[in-house]
N, C-alpha and C positions, 0 to 999 in steps of 0.2 A: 636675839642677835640678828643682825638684816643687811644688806651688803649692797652698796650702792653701785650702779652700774648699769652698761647698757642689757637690755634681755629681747634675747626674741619675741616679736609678738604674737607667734603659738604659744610658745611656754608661758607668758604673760598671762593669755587669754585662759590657759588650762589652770593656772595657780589663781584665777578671778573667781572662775567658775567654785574650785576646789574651798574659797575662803569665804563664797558668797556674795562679791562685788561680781558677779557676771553684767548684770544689767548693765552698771556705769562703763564695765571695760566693754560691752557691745554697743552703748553708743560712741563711745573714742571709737571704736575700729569703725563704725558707719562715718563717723565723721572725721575721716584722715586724713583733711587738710589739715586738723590740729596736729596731727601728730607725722610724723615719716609713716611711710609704708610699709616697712620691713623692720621696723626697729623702735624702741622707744624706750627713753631715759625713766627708769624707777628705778623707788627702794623696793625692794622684796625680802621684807618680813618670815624668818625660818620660824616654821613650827617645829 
């Protein structure tokens, strides 16, 4: 079940790490003209 919305991108960054997409969400946060600074629209997938 996965709930779509906006997430902080600490929490983002911790639940990347925790699923093993760290790499791909450390280039998003290097490269945050793709994204807002503070924030970022995903689904996050519950385990």
């Amino acid at each position: 079940i996965g709930g779509h919305g906006v997430a902080d991108l600490t929490k983002l960054m911790t639940i990347a790490a925790r699923i093993g997409v760290a790499d791909s969400a450390r280039y998003l946060k290097k490269n945050h003209n793709l994204i807002e600074a503070d924030q970022v629209s995903a689904t996050v997938v519950m385990r």
